[in-house]
N, C-alpha and C positions, 0 to 999 in steps of 0.2 A: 689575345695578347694583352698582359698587363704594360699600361704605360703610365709608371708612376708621374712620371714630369714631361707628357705632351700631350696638346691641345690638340682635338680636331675643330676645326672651322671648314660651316659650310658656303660657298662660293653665293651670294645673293643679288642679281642683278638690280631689284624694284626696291630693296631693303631699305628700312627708315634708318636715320641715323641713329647708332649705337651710345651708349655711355659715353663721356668723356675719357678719350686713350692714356692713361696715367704712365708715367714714366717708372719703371719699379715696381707696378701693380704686379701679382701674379695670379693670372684667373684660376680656376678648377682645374687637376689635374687631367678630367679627360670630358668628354660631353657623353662617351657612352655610360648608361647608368651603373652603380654601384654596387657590386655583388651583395644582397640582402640574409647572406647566410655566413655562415662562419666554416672556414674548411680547415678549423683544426679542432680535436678536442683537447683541454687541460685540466688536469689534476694538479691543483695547491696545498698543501700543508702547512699551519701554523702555529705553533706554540703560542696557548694565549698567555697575553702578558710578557712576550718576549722571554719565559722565566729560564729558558735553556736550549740549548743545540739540537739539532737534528744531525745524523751523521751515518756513514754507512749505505747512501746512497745506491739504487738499485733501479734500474725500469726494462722493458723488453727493449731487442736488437730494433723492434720496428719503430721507436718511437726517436722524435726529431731534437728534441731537446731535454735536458736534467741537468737541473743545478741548484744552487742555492739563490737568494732573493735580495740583491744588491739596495733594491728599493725602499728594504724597511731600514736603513740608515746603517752607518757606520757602528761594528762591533755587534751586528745584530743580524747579518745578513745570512748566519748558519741555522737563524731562530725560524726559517721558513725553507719550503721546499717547491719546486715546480717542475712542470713535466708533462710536454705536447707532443699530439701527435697527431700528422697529415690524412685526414682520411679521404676515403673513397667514398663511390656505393652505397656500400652496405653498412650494418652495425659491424664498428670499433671497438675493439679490448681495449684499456690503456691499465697500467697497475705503476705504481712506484714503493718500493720497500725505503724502508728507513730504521735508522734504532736512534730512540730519543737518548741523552746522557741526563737526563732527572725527570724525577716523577711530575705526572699534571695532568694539563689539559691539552690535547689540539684540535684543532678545527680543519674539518676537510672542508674542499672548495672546488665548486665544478662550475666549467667556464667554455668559453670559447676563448681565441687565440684575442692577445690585446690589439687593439689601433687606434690610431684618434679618431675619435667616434664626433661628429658634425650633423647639427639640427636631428633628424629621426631615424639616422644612419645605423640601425638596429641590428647587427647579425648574428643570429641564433644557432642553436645548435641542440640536439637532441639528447640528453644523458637518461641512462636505465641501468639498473642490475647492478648496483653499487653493493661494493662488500667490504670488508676488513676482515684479512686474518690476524689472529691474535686475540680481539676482543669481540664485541658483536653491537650494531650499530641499529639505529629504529629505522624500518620503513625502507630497506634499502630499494626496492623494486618501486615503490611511490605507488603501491596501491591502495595505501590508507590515508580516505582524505580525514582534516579536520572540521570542524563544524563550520569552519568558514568557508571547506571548499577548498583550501589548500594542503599541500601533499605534511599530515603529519609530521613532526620530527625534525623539518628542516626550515631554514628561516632562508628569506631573498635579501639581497643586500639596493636593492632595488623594486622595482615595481615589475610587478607579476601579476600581470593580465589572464584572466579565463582560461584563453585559445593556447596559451604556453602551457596547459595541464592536459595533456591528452588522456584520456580515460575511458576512448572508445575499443578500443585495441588497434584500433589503425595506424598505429605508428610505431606501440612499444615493441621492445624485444622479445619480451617474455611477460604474461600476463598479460595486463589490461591499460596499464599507466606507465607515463616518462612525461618528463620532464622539459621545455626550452629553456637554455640557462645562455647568459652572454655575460661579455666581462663586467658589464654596467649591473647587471642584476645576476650573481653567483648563488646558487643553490650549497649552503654554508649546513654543515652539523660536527659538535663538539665530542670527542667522546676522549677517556682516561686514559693515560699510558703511564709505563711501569721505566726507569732507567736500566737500559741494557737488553729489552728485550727486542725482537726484529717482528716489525707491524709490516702487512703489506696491504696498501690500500688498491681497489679497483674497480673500475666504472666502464660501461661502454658507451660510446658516442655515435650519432647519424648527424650527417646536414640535413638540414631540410628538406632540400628540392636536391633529388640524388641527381635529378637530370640535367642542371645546372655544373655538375661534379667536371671538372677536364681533367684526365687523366694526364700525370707528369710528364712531360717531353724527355727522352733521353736520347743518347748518341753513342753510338760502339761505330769503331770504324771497321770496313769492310774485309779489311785487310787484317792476317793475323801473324804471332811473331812467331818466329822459327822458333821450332822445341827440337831438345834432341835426347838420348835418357840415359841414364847410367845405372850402371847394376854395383848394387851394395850389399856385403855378405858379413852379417853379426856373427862372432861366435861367442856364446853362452857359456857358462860353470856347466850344467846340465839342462838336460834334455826340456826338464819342466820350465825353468826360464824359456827356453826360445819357444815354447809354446804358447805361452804367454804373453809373452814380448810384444808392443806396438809403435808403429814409428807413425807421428806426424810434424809437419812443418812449424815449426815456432813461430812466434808473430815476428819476431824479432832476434835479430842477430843476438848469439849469444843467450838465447829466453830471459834477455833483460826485461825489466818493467816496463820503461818508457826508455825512448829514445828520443834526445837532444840536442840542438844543431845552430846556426847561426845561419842568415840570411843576409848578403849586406849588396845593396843595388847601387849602380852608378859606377862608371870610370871613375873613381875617386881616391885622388893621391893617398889621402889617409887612411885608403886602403890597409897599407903596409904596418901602420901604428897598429890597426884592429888585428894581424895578424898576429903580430908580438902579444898584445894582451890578451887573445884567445887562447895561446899556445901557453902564458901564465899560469892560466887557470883551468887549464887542462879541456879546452875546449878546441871544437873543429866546426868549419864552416863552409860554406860556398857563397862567394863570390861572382854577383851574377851583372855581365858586362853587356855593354853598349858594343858599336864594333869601334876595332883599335884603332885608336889615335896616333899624332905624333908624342902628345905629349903622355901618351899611356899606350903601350905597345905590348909586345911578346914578353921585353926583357922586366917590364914591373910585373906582368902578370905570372911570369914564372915563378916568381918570387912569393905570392901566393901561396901558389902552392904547396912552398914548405909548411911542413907540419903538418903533412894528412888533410890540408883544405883541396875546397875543387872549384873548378870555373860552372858558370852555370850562365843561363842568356837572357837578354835584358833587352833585345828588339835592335836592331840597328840602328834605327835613328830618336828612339826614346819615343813614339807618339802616341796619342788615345787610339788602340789599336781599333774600337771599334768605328772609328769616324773617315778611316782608309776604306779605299777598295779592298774587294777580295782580293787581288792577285799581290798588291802591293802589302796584306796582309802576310801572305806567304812568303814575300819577298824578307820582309820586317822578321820574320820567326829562322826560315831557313838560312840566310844566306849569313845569321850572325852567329852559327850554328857551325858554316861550312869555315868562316874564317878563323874561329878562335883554337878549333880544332887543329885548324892547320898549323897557326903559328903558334902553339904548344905542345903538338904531339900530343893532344887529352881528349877522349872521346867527351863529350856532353848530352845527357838525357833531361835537363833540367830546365824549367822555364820558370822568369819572374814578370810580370808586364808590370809596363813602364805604366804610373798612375793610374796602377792596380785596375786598370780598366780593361773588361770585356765584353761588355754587355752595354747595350745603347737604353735608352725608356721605348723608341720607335719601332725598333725590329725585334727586341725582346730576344726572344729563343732562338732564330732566325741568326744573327749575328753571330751569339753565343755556340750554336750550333756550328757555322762556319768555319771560328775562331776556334774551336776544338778538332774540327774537322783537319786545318793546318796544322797542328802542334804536334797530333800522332802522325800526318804526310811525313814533315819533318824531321819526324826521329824523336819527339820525345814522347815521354808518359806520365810526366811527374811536372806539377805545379806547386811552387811555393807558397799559397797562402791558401787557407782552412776553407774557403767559399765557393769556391770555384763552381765546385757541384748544388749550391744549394737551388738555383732557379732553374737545370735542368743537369738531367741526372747524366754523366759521361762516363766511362772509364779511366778516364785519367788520375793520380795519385795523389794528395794532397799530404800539404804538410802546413799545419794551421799555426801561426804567427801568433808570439804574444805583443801587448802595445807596445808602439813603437819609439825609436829616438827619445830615449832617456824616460820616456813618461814611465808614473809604477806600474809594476807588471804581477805586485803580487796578488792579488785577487784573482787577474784572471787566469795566471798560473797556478792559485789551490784551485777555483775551477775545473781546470784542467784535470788536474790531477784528483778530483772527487768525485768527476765524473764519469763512472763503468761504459758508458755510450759513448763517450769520448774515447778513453782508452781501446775499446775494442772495436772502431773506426779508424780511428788517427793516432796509435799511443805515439804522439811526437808532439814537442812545441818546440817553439823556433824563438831566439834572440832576431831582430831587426829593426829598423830596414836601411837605412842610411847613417855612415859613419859621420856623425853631425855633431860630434862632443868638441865644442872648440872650446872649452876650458878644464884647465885640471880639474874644478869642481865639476865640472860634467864625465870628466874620464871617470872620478874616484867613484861617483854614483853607478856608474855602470859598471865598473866593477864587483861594484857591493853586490850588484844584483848577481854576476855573475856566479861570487864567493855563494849565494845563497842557494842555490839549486847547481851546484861542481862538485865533484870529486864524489857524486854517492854510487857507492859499489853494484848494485844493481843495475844502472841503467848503461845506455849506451850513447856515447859522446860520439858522434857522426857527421859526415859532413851530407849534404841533401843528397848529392849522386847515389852513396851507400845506404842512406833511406831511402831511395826511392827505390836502387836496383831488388834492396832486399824485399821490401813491400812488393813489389812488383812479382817477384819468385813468390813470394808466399800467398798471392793469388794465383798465380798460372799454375804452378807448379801440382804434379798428384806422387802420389806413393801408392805403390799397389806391391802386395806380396806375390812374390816368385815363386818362391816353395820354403817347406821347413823340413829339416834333415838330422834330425838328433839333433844335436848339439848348436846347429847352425841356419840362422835365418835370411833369405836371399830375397831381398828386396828391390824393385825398382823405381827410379825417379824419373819422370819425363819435368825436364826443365828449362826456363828460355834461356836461346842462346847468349854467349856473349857480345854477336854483331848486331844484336836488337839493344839488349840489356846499357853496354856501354859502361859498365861499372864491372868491376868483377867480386864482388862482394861474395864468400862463401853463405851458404846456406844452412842453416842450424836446423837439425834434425833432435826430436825429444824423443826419447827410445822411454816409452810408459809400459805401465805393468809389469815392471819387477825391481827390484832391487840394482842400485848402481853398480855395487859390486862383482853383480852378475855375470854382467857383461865383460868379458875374456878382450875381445879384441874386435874391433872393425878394419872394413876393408873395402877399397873401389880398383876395377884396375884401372890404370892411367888418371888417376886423380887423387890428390891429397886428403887424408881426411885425419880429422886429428878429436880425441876421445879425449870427453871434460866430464869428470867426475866432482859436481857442485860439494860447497859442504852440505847442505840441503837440494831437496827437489830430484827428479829422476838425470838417469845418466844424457850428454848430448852428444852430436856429431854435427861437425861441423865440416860438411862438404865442400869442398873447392870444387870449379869447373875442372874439366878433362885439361891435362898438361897441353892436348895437340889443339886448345883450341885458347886461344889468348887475346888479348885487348891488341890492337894496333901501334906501335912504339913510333912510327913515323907516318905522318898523315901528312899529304899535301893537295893544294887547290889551281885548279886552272877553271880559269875565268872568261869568260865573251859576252863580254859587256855588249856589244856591235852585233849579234847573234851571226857573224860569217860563217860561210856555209866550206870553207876550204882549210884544212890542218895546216899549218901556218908555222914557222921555226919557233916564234915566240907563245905556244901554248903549250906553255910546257912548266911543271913546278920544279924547284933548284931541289927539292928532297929526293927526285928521283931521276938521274943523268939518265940521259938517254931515250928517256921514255915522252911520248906528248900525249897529248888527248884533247881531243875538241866535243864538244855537246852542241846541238843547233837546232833551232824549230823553225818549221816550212811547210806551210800548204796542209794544216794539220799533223805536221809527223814529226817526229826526235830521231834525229839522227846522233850517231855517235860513235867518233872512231878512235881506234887508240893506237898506235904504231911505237911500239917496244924494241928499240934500237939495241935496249944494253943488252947484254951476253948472257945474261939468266932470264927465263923465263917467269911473266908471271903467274904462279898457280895457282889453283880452285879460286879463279877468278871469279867472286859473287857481283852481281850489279844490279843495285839497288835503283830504279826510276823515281825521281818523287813529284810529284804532280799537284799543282793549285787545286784547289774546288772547283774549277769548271769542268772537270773531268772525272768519270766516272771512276775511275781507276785510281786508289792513292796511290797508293805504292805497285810498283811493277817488278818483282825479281825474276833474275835469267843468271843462267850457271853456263860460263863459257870453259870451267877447266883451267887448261895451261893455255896461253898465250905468247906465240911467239911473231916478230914483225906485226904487220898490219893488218888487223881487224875492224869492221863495220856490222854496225847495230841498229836498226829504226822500231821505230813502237809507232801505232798510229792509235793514240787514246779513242774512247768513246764519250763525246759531250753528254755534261751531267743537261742538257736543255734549258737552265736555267735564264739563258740570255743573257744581256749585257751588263748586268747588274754583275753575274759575276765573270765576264771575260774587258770589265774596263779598266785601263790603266795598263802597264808592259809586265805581262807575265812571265814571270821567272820560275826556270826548271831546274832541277837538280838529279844528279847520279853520283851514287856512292859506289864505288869501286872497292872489295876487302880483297885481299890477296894475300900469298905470300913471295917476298922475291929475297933468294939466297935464304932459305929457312926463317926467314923476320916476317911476322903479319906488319900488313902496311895497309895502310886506305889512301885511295883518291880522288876528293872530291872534285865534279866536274859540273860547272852551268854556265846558265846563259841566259837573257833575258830580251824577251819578242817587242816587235812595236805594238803598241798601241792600236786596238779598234780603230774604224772612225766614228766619231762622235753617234748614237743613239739621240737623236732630238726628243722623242719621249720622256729623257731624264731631263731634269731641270738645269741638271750643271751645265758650265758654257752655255746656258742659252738667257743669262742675267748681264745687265751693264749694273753694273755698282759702283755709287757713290759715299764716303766717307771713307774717316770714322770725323762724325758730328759729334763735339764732345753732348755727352751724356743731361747734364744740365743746364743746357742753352736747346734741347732737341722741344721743338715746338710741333705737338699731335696737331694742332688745330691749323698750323699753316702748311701740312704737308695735307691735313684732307682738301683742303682748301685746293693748292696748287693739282690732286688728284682728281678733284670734283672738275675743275678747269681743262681738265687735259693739258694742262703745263708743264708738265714735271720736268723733263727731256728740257726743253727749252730753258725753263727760269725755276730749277729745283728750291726749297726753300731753306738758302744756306742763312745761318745763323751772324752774325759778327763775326770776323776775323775769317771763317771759313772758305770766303769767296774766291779762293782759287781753286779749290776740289772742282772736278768735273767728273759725269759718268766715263767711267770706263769699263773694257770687259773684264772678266776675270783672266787670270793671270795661264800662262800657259804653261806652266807647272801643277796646276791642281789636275788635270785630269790625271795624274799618275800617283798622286798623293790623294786623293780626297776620294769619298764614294760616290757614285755620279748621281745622287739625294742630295748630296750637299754643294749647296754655293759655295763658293768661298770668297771671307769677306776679309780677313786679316791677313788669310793663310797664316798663323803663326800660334801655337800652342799656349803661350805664352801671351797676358796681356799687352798688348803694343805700343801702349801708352802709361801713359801716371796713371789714370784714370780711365772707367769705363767710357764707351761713346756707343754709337748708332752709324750702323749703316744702311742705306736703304738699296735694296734689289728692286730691279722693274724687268721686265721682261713683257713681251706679246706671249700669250698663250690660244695656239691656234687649235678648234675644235673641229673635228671634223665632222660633228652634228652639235644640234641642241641635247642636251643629256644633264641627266643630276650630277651632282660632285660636291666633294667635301676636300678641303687641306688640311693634311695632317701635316705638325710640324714639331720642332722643340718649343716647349709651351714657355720657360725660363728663357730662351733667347730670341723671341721676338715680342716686338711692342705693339706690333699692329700690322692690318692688311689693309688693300685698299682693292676693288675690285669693279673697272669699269670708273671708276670716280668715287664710288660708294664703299665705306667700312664695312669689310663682311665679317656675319658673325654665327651663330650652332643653326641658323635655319636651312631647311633641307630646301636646294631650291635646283634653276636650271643653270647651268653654264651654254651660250648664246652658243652658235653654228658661227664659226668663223674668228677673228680674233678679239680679244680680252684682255685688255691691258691689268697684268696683277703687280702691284709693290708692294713690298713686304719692308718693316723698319725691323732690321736685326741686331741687339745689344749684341756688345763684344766688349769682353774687358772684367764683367761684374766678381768673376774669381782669376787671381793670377795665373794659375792654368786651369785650362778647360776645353774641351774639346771643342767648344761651341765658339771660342775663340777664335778659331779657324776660319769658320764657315756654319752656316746655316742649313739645316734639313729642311727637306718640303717637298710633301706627298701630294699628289692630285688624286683623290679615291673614290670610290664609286661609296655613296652616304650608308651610314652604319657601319662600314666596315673598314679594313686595311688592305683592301684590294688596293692596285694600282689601277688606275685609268690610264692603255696606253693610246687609245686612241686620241693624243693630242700631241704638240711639239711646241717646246719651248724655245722663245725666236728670241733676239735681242731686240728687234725691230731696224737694227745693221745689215741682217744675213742677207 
């Protein structure tokens, strides 16, 4: 597990004192040592002497980035080229095309991936079998040395040691020789180009030590969406058209180029102003909400939605989604999901997190993993920003953001737009992220931006739900031919339904290999389809879902807050008289009843279960039919075994109900939410007394080791001026449903809690239940220091003592306005070298 920003420290009883504790110091990002290889390879291109553009950008679907080179200054950034990619294993292709616009010089450039490179923090990377089509370059394979012993032809931009020339055959691809090249030392050669011709250059790359390689973590969830298929029947001029004839999915609605959309987060009054000036300039957006307020409700958010805009979700209560428990994660996704639906009658597929956080430095993939794992429970598939996927690979959809609140956005929208990798991953960018223009002179700029990339005929102005639903069809979805009959082609479509999708966006079909004219007529039964004959390009069709199966026009929620196990007068939603329904969890099992009073039935009752990550099962469907009076339903999940990590805090369930009652499709959501565990003593949370917040610069290292060396701390802590009424107390009894039982909590509050940063110090006993090694992993940015037994511990591998250990920990809060680490502090007990947990131990307050 990569963790950019935390520290492991090992637990050191006999330990000499440390360095002096600085206030604001930040040590090394990790004590495990630094990967010594490079796991990317790159290809650069440069026009010497800046004398002209590159343009026409091209590289393979495998490769992880291409684009122009912002870094060689303003008005100069199209004068280079770049272009990475993730390897594995084995020997790496990489290639990137280009077409220069003047004659000259450029210079190829082979590299490994950039980073801040510190003291002899060297990592290499293997290149061989370099080519260029178009021209023809010296020495590509590197088996001709020069008299000095270096590879002919090519120059280092660095120091180029011996043992980076291999020439025995044991390493290259082909032949004898390759190359170590890194970003500090690039294996550089110049060769001519013509304006207007199309060059492609290409190299392949190894890491070093292939058995050092980790293969990418990915995530599909278990569960898959309902497909259902339609049959489509061309008919042709003649016989030879339909023999010809091919139908595939378009990338995009319409076989627009790109498609374009807005993103704007937060209950925010000015909302409604972003709406008008959207709808101006011919744009559409989604709107991605918090749950509803008094002072923001149903009645502003309908209002949104004029103009082809859509709601999309924003968390319920805004937090750093990774720094919650799991259950209270899924509570956070779904339940803002079940309300907003309700009270608009609008299905929702879309997700935006609240300070774009998903991912912690501690648990890496782990979290990430989780936090995907909720999002498709919950019903969606689509996230609003570009990155989502980059640290571990999911099925989810993205829609990648251009810079935000007012900042310019044109570079990284021609980016966007010049890059074929980009396009044929994400062809979308997004205006975002908060409606934060409080002056006309901030409106008029965003506007401008708008005026600049609106109104072109080509693309497609969308709001996220209709890119995500379409996105989403044009992965799932297959075409497979039926039969060909003279004149007539019979095709089918297997496509996801509309109770997964939530959008009902038609599907554009490209009818290739023949002439637009050709085509006579298309046809689906029970579905709309309607024939666009472009002025250019082949003919399209654009298929609607089947007529009998439609989006839900009234959606209603009932709620059990109290998780009561008895159907009760008042569980019941005002959108559907007569009808109640109760959801309840017991003894391991979901019970669920619905008692259907009114006088229609309801029919092809679908019902959706949705389930936290502690259980194996995300989703659960069951198909009851027509429903009349009182029905019961229980599920008894299968624990995923994970433990308390993820069954702490009050998990929350949910069922989706689609029906139809009196011919109207209708949904109704139903949940409820369990107590609480009790406490695991193994996790650190609740088992800390916490003192402060010490302001920040009055926090004195030297009299808190002092009072720790004393075993005073508990008695006479060492409060600064003015401080001296703070006293330890425990943590609060709200965090075990809010915070991940990793984390203390020391603000509880996301938000800095003062003017200024401060310090708080955690103490806890920590009881072993033998002598045994141990190390503490923690957030390296929010703590100042540890104290262990009386002693600063620090990276030595030592013992933690049989019985109890007194650890204090000093945790900043405050240092950025929001921050997750604001809240509350992380803190691993591990078994050394790794990210194991150690659970044999219990975290006491020295009160229990």
């Amino acid at each position: 597990m990569v963790r950019q920003r935390t520290r492991r420290l090992v637990l050191l009883l006999a330990a000499a004192w440390m360095a002096p504790l600085l206030a604001g110091t930040r040590p090394a990002a990790s004590a495990a040592p630094l990967p010594r290889q490079a796991t990317r390879g790159r290809i650069d291109v440069y026009v010497v002497g800046n004398a002209f553009d590159l343009g026409h950008l091209n590289a393979p679907a495998e490769a992880d980035a291409l684009g122009h080179c912002p870094w060689l200054g303003e008005g100069k950034e199209k004068t280079g080229l770049t272009c990475e990619r993730r390897l594995g294993r084995d020997w790496e292709e990489l290639w990137v095309e280009f077409v220069p616009e003047g004659d000259g010089q450029v210079e190829i450039d082979l590299q490994g991936e950039w980073y801040q490179a510190r003291g002899d923090d060297v990592r290499l990377v293997w290149a061989d079998s370099v080519t260029v089509e178009g021209t023809t370059i010296r020495n590509g394979d590197f088996e001709e040395a020069d008299p000095a012993g270096r590879p002919a032809g090519w120059r280092f931009t660095g120091g180029f040691p011996s043992e980076r020339y291999s020439r025995d055959g044991s390493v290259a691809r082909s032949g004898r020789s390759c190359v170590a090249v890194w970003h500090g030392s690039q294996a550089r050669q110049a060769f001519a180009v013509e304006a207007g011709k199309r060059y492609r250059v290409g190299a392949w790359f190894r890491v070093t030590d292939p058995a050092l390689v980790k293969e990418p973590e990915s995530f599909m969830a278990a569960f898959r969406d309902e497909m259902y298929e339609q049959e489509l029947t061309l008919t042709f001029a003649d016989a030879a058209s339909a023999e010809k004839a091919a139908l595939e999915v378009a990338p995009l609605y319409g076989n627009a180029d790109w498609a374009v959309s807005c993103r704007w987060d937060d209950n925010n009054a000015a909302d409604l102003r972003m709406r008008e000036v959207m709808a101006a300039h011919g744009y559409k957006g989604t709107f991605y909400l918090n749950e509803p307020a008094p002072w923001f409700g149903a009645e502003t958010a309908a209002r949104l939605l004029e103009g082809g805009n859509s709601i999309g979700a924003h968390s319920m209560s805004h937090p750093f989604l990774s720094f919650v428990n799991r259950n209270r994660q899924f509570y956070e996704v779904l339940a803002v999901r079940m309300k907003w639906e309700a009270a608009l009658d609008c299905p929702i597929c879309s997700y935006s997190f609240s300070f774009c956080d998903f991912r912690n430095a501690w648990e890496g993939d782990a979290v990430h993993r989780d936090i995907a794992a909720a999002l498709r429970r919950a019903g969606y598939y689509h996230i609003a920003n570009g990155w989502f996927n980059d640290a571990l690979r999911t099925e989810l959809e993205l829609s990648p953001i251009l810079p935000s609140d007012g900042a310019p956005i044109d570079a990284a929208a021609e980016r966007f737009l010049a890059n074929p990798l980009h396009r044929r991953r994400h062809p979308h960018m997004s205006f975002s992220m908060h409606v934060w223009y409080r002056t006309p002179e901030a409106w008029e700029r965003f506007e401008e931006q708008l005026d600049a990339y609106g109104r072109r005929p080509d693309w497609w102005y969308c709001n996220q739900n209709e890119y995500a639903a379409y996105r989403w069809q044009h992965r799932l979805s297959e075409v497979r031919e039926v039969s060909r009959e003279g004149r007539r082609l019979t095709a089918a479509l297997q496509r996801p339904a509309l109770c997964d999708l939530n959008d009902g966006v038609p599907l554009t079909l490209i009818v290739g290999g023949v002439e637009p004219d050709s085509l006579v007529e298309a046809a689906c039964e029970g579905a709309a389809v309607e024939l666009i004959k472009p002025d250019r390009g082949p003919a399209l069709l654009n298929l609607h879902h089947d007529r009998g199966r439609r989006l839900p026009g009234r959606i209603g929620l009932i709620e059990n807050a109290d998780n009561h196990r008895e159907l009760r007068d008042g569980d019941a939603a005002a959108d559907f008289p007569g009808l109640r329904g109760l959801l309840s969890f017991a003894d391991g099992r979901l019970g669920l009843i619905i008692d259907n009073g009114s006088d229609a039935p309801l029919e092809d009752l679908v019902m959706r279960y949705r389930l936290p990550v502690a259980w194996r099962e995300g989703v659960v469907v069951r198909r009851l039919g027509a429903v009349r009076g009182r029905v019961s339903d229980t599920l008894e999940p299968t624990p995923q075994g994970n433990g308390y990590k993820h069954t702490s805090g009050r998990a929350f369930y949910g069922a989706q109900l689609d029906f139809r009652l009196a011919g109207e499709p209708c949904r109704l959501h139903l949940s409820c939410r369990a107590a609480a565990p009790p406490r695991d003593a193994s996790y650190p949370q609740g088992g800390f007394l916490v003192l402060g917040p010490l302001p920040e610069d009055a926090f004195d290292a030297g009299r808190l080791a002092e009072a720790a060396r004393a075993g005073s701390l508990l008695e006479r802590p060492p409060l600064p001026p003015g401080a001296e009424g703070l006293a330890w107390r425990p943590e609060s009894a709200e965090a075990p449903d809010l915070l991940d039982p990793e984390i203390v909590e020391t603000s509880g509050q996301w938000r800095r809690p003062g003017p200024s940063a401060g310090i708080y110090l955690l103490r806890c006993a920590v009881e072993s239940e033998a002598e045994q090694p141990a190390g503490l992993l923690w957030d390296e940015p929010a703590v100042e220091g540890a104290f262990l037994n009386g002693e600063r511990v620090g990276n030595q591998d030592v013992l933690l003592r049989r019985g109890s250990n007194e650890l204090v920990v000093a945790a900043a809060v405050g240092r950025g306005e929001f921050a997750g680490s604001n809240a509350g502090c992380f803190l691993r007990i591990v078994r050394p070298g790794t990210d194991e947990r150690i659970a044999n131990v219990r975290f006491l307050t020295g009160r229990d």
